[in-house]
N, C-alpha and C positions, 0 to 999 in steps of 0.2 A: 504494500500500500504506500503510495505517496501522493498527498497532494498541495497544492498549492491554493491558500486561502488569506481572503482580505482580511488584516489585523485584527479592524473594526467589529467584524463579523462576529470574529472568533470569539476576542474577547466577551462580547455581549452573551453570546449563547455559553459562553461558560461561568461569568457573573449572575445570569437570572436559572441555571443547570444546577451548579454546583450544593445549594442547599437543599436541595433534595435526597443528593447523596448525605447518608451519617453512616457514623463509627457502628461495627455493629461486627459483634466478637466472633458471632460462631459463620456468618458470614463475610468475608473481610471485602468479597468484590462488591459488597453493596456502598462501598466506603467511593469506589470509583466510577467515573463518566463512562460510557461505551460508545466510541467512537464507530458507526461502521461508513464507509464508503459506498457507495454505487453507483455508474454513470454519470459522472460531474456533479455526483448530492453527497453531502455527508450529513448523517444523522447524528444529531447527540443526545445517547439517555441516558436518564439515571431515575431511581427507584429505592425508597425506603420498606416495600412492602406496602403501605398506606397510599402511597401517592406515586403516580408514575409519571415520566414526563420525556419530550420528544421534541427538539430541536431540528426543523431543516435550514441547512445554510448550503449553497451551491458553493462548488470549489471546481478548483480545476484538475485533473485527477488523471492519472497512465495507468493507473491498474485498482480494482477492488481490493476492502481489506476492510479486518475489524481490528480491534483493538479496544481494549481495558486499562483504563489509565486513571490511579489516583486522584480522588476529585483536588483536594485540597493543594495538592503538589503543581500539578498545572495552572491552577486558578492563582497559586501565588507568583508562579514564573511569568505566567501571562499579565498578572498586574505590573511589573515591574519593566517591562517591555514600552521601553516611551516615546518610539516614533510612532506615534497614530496612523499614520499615512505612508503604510506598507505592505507584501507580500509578504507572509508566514508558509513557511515550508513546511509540513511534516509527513515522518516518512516512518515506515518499523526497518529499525535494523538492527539485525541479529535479536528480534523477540522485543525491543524497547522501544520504545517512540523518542524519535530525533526532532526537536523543534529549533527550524533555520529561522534568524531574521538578519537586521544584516547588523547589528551589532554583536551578537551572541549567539550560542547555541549551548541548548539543553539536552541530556539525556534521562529521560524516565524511565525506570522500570514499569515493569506493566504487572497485570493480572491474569488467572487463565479468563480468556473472554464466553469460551463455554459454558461460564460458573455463573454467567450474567444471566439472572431471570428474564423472562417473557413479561414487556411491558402489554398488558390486555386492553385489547381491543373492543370501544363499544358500537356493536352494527345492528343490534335489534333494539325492542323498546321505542320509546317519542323521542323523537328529534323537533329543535326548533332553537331560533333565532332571539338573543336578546342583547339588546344594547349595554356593551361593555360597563361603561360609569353606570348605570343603575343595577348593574349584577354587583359593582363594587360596593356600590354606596349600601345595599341591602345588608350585604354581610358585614359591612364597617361596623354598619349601624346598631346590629347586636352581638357579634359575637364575643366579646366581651360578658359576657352575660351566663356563660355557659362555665358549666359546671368543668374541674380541672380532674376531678377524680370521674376515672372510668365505672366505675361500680359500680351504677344506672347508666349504660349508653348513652339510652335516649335524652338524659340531662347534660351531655359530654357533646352537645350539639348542636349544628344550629339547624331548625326547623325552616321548611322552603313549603307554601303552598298556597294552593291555587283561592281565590274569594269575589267573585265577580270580576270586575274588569281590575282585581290587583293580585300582585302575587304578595305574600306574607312572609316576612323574615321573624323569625322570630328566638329567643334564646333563652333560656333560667336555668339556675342552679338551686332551685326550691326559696331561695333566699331574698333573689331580686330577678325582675323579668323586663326583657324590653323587646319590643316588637314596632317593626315598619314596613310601611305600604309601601310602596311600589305598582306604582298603574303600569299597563300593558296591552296589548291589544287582543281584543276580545276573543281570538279561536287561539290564543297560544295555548297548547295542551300542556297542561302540567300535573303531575301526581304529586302527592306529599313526600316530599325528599328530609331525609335526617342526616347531614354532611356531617362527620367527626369533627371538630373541634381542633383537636390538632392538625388537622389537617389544610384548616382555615385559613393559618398566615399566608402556607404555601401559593394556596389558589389564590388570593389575594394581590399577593406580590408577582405574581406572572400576569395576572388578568390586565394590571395596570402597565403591563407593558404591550397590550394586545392592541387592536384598531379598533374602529368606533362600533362592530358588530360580532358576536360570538357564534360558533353554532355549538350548541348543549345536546348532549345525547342521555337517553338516562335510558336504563335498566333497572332489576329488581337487587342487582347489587354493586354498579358500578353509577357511575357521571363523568362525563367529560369533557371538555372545552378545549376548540380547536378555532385557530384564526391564525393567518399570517406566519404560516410552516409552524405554528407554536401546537400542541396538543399535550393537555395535560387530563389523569384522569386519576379519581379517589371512589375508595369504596363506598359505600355510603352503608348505614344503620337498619339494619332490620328490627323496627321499634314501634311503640305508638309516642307519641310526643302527650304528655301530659295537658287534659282537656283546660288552658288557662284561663279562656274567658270566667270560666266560674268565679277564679277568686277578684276578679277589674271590679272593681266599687262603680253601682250606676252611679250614685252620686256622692257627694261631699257636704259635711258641716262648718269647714275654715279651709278657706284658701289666701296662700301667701303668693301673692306675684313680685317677682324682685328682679332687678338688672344680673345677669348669670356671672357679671365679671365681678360682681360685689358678693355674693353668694360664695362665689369660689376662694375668693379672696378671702375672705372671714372662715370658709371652712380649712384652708392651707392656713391659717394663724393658729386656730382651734385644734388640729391635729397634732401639732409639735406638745401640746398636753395630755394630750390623748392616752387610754390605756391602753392593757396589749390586746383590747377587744376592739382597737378603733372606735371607740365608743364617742356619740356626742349628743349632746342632749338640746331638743328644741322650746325654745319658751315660747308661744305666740297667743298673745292675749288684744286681739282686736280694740277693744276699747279703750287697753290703757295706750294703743300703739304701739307695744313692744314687741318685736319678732329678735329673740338672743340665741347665740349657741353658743355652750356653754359646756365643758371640757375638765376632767380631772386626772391626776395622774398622783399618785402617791410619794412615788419616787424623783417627780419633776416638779409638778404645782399644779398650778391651775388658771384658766382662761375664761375670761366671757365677751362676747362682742357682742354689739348691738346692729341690728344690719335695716338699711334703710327699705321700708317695702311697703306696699301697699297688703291692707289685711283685714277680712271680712270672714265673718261665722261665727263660731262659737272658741272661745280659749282653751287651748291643750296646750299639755308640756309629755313632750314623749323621746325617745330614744333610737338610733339609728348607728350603724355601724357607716363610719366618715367616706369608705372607701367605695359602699353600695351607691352613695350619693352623688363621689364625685367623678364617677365613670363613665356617665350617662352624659355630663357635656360634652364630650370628645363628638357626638352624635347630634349636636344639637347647632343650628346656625343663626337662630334669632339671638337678639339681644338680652331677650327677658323668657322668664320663664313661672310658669307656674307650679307651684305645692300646692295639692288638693289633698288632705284631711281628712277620714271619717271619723274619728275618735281613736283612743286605747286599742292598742293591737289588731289595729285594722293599717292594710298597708298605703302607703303612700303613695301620691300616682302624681309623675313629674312630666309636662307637656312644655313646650315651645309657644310662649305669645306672639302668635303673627300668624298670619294667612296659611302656612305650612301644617295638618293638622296628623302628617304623615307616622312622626313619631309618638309613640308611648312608651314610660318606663316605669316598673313600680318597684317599691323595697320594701319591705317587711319591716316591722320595727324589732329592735331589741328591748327584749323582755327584762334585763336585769335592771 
């Protein structure tokens, strides 16, 4: 195998490839890219088990060939390479891969490339078309949400499904839940999908390198997104995703509406006192105007601020873990935001003031 390929190329497909490959003891060549050749195309995959993924980059090429080559070890020879605007050689010789540029050259040992799994293919199942930034913006928008511990799947996940003319992102760890719409056009067929969790940054991080359309394929046990020689695919969850509408409050007794960079700002002061429960405590008494939170720590001291807000209903002081709280701005682009209130351990339900009514987030309160 020897071909000849543009820097640019390279590098990128081996910068957006290489996280896919990890360390992984009892199989080492999961650790590396598989380079194969054919007819002036070189493929590049790599695969954790979880997620698989497929690079095509055209090159210029005198003969076929595979190859297994260390993810990490090329990804760092290739960053270090700092004429932009050249021809990269590479070639196997004697069993290794030889990387020409015109400053340098590398020699890699390789892997047996036989030991490389089969990245799977999905050809059955619904197929269909969705606009890149809104597959991003869905999963941005909760996957944060999702449980870290595997021991309920379907809590290790993020939920994808269909609801009139939107698709539903949705996420919870029993603790705290957020969910976004997503409109789409009305015969996009879609089943209830449960994407792993871990698997989320990956698809993430490559979607946003895709063009402005995706095609999605989905199966009863795979999904996959292909665009602009990129294809990538994850298993997905055979689960029921926990019925949540039950516990969304139809309504509210006090709602605080406050500017989100005052809110945040007072809950990063109130943290640094915080216990090792993230623990903070809300005071909001309508009448007298007081909306505080309010912070103890034994071994540090203790904090109260007073945060400027608008506040109607009835007065509660209740308890929330800081971190449930402040996870849900990252998802949010208005300036203000709403706390809607039903009382005493009943969960709190955080919305966006403005025209946007796309997202909701709720948190459970802490009981102690």
């Amino acid at each position: 195998m020897k071909i000849e390929i543009n820097f640019q190329k390279l590098k990128e497909a081996i910068q957006l490839i290489e996280r896919i490959a990890g360390k992984h003891m009892t199989l080492p060549v999961l650790s590396c890219i598989l380079i194969e050749v054919k007819k002036n195309n070189a493929v590049f995959k790599a695969t954790n088990l979880d997620v698989g993924m497929e690079i095509f980059v055209p090159v210029k090429s005198s003969d076929e060939g595979v190859i297994a080559v260390p993810a990490q070890i090329i990804s760092s020879f290739v960053s270090q390479i700092y004429d932009q605007n050249q021809v990269i050689t590479m070639e196997i010789v004697s069993g290794n891969l030889l990387i020409t540029s015109s400053k340098s050259k590398g020699v890699i040992k390789t892997l047996p490339s036989e030991d490389f799994p089969t990245i799977p293919k999905v050809t059955d199942g619904q197929e269909f078309t969705f606009p890149t930034e809104l597959l991003v913006k869905g999963l941005k928008s909760v996957w944060y949400s999702s449980s870290i511990s595997s021991v309920k799947p379907e809590l290790s996940s993020v939920y994808m499904y269909k609801d009139g003319e939107y698709v539903i992102f949705a996420a919870t760890d029993s603790f705290r839940l957020a969910e976004k719409r997503i409109k789409i056009p009305k015969n996009t067929p879609i089943n209830d999908i449960l994407i792993p969790f871990k698997n989320i940054s990956d698809i993430i991080r490559v979607l946003e390198h895709i063009g402005s359309e995706i095609e999605v394929r989905l199966n009863k046990n795979l999904i996959s997104f292909t665009a602009n020689g990129i294809y990538i695919v994850s298993r997905i969850i055979d689960g029921v995703f926990p019925d949540y509408r039950q516990i969304i409050p139809k309504g509210f007794t006090t709602e605080v509406v406050v500017l989100k960079q005052d809110l945040l700002n007072s809950l990063k002061i109130s943290n640094i006192f915080s216990d090792k429960f993230n623990q903070v405590h809300l005071t909001i008494d309508p009448k007298g105007k007081i909306f505080e939170i309010q912070t103890k720590n034994s071994d540090v001291g203790e904090n109260k601020t007073a945060v400027d807000a608008a506040l109607t209903g009835d007065p509660v002081e209740i308890n929330f873990n800081y971190k449930y709280i402040i996870d849900c701005f990252q998802s949010i682009d208005a300036d203000s935001v709403s706390l809607q209130l039903s009382g005493l351990n009943k969960p709190m339900v955080i919305r966006p003031v403005s025209g946007d009514q796309s997202f909701m987030y709720l948190a459970m309160p802490m009981n102690r």
